[in-house]
N, C-alpha and C positions, 0 to 999 in steps of 0.2 A: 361542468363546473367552471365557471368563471371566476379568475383571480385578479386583483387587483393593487396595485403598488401606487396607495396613495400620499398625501403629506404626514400622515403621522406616521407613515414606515419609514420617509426622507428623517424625519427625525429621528426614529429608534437608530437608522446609520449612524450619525455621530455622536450617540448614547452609550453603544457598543466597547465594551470594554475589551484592551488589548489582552489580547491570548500570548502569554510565554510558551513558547515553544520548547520542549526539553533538548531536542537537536543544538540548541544554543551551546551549552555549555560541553559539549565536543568539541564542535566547532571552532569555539574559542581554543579548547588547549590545545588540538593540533594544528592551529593558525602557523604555529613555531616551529614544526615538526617537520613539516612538508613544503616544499616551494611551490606546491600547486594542490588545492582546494577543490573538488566536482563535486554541485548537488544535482541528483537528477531526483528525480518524482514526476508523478503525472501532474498532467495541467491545471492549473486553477489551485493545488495546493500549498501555496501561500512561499514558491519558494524565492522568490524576486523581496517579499516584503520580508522573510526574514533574513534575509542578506542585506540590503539598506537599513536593516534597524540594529543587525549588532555591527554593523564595519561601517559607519556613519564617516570613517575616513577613508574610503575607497571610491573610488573613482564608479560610476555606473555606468558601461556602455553595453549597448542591444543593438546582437549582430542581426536583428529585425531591420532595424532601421538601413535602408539600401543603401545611402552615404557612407554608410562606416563600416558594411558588407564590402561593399565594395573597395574602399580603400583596404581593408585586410587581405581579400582576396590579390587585387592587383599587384598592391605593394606592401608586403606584410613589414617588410624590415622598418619601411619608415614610422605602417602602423603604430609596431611595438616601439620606435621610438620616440615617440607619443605617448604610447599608454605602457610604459613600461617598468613601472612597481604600483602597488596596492592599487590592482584595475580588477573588476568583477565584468568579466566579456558575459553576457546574458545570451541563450540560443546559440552558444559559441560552436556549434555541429554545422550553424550555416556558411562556416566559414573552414571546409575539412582542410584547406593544404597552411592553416596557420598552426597547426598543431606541430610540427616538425620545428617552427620558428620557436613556440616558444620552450620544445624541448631544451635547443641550444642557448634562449637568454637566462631560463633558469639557470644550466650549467655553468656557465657563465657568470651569473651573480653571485650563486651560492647561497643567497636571498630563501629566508623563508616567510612563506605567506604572500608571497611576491604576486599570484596571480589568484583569482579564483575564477571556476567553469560553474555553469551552469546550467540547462536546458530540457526540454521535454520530449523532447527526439531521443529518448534514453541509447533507444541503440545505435543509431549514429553516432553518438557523445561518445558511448561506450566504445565504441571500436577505434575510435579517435585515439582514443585515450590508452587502450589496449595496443595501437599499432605502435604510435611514438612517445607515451610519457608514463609506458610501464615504472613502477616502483617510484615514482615521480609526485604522486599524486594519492590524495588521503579522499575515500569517495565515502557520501552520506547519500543515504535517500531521505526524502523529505513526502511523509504522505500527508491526507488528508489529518485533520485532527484529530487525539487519542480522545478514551474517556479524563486521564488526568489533566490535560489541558481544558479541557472544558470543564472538568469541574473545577478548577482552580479559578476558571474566570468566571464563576458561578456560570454557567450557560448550558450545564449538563441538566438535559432532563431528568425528573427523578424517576419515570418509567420508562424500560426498556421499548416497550412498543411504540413508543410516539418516535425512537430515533430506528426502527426498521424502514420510514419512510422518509425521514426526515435526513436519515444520514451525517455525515461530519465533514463536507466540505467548506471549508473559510467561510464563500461566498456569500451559504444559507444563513449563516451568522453573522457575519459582518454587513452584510446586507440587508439581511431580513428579507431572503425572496422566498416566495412561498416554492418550496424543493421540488415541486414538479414542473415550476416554469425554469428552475435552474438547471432541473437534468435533463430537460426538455432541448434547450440551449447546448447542454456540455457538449450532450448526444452527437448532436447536427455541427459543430464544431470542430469534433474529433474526428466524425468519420470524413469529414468533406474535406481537414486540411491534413492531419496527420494522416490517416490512414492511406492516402493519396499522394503524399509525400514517400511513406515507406517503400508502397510499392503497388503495383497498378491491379488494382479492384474496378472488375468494369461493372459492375453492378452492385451499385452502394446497396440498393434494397434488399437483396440479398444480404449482403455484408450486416446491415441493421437485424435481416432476423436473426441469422447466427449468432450476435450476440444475444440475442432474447432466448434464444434455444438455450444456450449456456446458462442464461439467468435462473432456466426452470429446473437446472442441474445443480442446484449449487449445495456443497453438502456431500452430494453423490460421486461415487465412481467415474472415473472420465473412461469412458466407451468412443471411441474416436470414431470407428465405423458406423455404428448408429448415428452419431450427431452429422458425420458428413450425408449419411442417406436420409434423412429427414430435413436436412436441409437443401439438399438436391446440387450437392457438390460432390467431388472428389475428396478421399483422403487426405491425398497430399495437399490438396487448399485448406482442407479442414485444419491437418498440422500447421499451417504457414499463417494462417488468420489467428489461431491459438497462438501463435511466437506473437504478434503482433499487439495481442492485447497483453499478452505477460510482458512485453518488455516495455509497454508503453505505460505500466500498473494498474491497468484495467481489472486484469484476475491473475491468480495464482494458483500454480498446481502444488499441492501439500502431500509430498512422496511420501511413500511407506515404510514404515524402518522392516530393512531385510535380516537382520543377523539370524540364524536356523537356528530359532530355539522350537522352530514346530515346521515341518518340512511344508504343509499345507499353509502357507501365510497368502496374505492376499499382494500382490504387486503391482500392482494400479494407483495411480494417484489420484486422491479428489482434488474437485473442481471448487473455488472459494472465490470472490470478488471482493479488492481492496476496501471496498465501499459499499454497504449494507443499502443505505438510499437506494442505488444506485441498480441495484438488483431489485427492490422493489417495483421501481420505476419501470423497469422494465417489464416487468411481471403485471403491470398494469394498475395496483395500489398507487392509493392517491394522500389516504388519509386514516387515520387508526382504524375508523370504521371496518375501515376494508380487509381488517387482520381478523376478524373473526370466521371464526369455523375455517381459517384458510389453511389447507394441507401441509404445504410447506413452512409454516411457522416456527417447528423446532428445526428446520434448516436453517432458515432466516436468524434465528435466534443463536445456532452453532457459530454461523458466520460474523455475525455481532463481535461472539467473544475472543474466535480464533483470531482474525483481524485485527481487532485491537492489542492482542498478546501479540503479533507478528508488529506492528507499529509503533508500541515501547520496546520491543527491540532492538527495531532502526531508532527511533528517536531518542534512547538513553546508550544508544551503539555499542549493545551488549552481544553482540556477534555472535548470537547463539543459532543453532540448527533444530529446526521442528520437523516431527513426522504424526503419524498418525498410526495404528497397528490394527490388524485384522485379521484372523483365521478364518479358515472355511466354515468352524464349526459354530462362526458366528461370535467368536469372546472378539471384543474390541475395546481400543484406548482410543479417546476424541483426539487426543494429543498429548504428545511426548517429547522431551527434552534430554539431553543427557551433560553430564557434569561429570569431570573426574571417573568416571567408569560408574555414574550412578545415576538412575531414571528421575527425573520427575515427571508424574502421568497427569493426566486432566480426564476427569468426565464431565460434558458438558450438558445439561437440563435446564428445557424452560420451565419446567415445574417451580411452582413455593413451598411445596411438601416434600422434606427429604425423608426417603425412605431406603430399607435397610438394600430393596437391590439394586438402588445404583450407585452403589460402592463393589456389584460382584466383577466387570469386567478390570478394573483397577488391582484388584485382588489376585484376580486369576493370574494376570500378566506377573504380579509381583511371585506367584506361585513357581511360572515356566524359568525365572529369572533368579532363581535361587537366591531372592532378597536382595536384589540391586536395585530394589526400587526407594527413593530417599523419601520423597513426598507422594501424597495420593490425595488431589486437590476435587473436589465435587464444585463446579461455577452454575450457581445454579438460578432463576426468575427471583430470589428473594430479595430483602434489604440488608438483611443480617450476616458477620462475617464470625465464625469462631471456630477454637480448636477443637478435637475431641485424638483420644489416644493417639490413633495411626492415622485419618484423617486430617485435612484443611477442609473448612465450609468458607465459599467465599462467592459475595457478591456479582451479577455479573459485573458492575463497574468496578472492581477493584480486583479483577483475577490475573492476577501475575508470577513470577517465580518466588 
């Protein structure tokens, strides 16, 4: 398949209409709150442009750029007086010994909104941040785009299947690149500078299948033994490579809720990727075509919905915690939340036809739970969203709390 990026796509670019970002209005209110600002997300998710578009009076410096690396490194004090109120330090991780400095100008000022961090090196930022500006600091994650942002800016597909390949990075939107020359790119990006930065991978090829290994798990139980033996590594690299894309938000492990309401419960976490495209991609889908008869399609399809439910929770920074449930004897919730001492559960189906059994694991669960269960939400392939007694039926683009 040859793709091509010609002048009428240079023009769909500046046709493109701007995506509000729900993280905005956080952001704003704790501007006042905190004297120090961190967004981390993975790369390419739009976190540089939504910083320049709501603090339009902040200064923008990118500790990328080696002059200004450098002057923070050398001489941080002069740095910061320099840039020392309403400065957005961008990749501020490549600069680890100025973190101590701005612990003390914040304390010092008293200033809030004084500073904000940024960067894609999550776990550097994070430790950073963790070592010297505990309690200091209001942190957002910024991911790739939800469904409510894209449908706000009309750019949501109206079928689920066209965005299993197509995904919800900025880029594909704002750009208009065809999603496999952009995942194509992320790929070869991420592995050759971050992964190489975190920590020393002698064998990127390797490192590339792993992630495609993961791609074909997604959905599933994570088997740590198996994925290191098929991939012809060690355990302990298997766990260390998994840290690597979880904190970089590549994928995420979606734990089990433990509480012993059945001694037999499952303890494993599954395997989900921030980014649907993104697992396609690697799966080797190029185009809707390629979703027919394909196995993993109600995984693909789970991932869709769980992902987007976990990304308006960072982006409307409702601080909730998600699990998943599972017994041996086979009763399971897709996903589960809790409130107040009370569940709300998900079953997720690509199906368009709701039918009476997949409402039974939802049931069962509210059964062992003596009625703690608040909501019982079915997200399911159709267009249509409505009540009925004890259920919610809700679209896959519109399934939330």
């Amino acid at each position: 398949m040859q793709f091509q990026i010609n002048k009428i796509n240079l023009l769909k670019i500046k046709l493109m209409p701007f995506v509000n970002r729900q993280l905005e209005a956080s952001i704003r209110s704790l501007l006042y709150a905190y004297p120090i600002l961190a967004l981390t997300g993975p790369r390419q998710s739009g976190k540089t442009t939504l910083l320049k578009t709501i603090l339009p009076d902040y200064q923008y410096v990118s500790l990328e750029n080696s002059s200004e690396r450098s002057f923070a490194i050398n001489d941080p004090t002069g740095f910061l007086k320099k840039y020392s109120s309403k400065v957005i330090f961008d990749e501020a991780q490549r600069a680890p010994d100025l973190f101590s400095y701005l612990q003390t100008a914040v304390d010092e000022s008293g200033m809030m909104g004084q500073f904000v961090l940024s960067g894609s090196q999550n776990f550097h930022l994070l430790e950073r941040i963790t070592q010297s500006l505990a309690g200091r600091v209001a942190l957002f994650k910024l991911l790739p785009f939800d469904a409510w942002e894209l449908r706000e800016a009309n750019l949501l597909a109206p079928g689920w299947k066209s965005l299993l390949f197509k995904g919800f990075y900025p880029a594909v939107y704002d750009r208009d690149l065809p999603p496999a020359v952009f995942y194509s790119n992320y790929l070869e990006t991420y592995i050759n500078r971050d992964v190489a930065n975190l920590m020393k991978v002698h064998d990127m090829r390797l490192f590339r299948n792993f992630i495609g290994l993961c791609a074909g798990r997604v959905g599933q139980m994570l088997n740590l033994s198996h994925l290191a033996n098929e991939c012809g590594i060690s355990q302990p690299t298997a766990k260390s490579w998994l840290s690597i894309l979880e904190s970089s938000y590549i994928l995420f492990l979606l734990p089990p809720y433990f509480e012993n309401f059945n001694k037999r419960i499952v303890k494993t976490p599954k395997l989900y990727f921030y980014d649907v495209g993104l697992v396609s991609f690697l799966l080797g889908m190029r185009e809707e075509e390629d979703l027919q008869d394909y196995v993993l399609i109600g995984s693909l399809f789970e991932n869709l919905v769980i992902s987007n439910i976990l990304k308006n929770n960072f982006h409307r920074y409702q601080l909730q915690e998600f699990w998943f449930w599972r017994d041996a004897g086979g009763h399971e919730v897709d996903l589960l939340t809790k409130r107040a001492g009370q569940f709300h559960v998900f079953e997720i189906k690509s199906t368009q036809t709701i039918l009476p059994h997949l409402f039974r694991g939802m049931d069962y669960f509210d059964s062992i739970t003596n009625g703690k269960v608040k909501t019982k939400t079915l997200v399911y392939g159709g267009a249509d969203n409505h009540d009925r007694t004890e259920y919610r039926i809700r679209s896959w683009n519109e399934a939330d709390l």
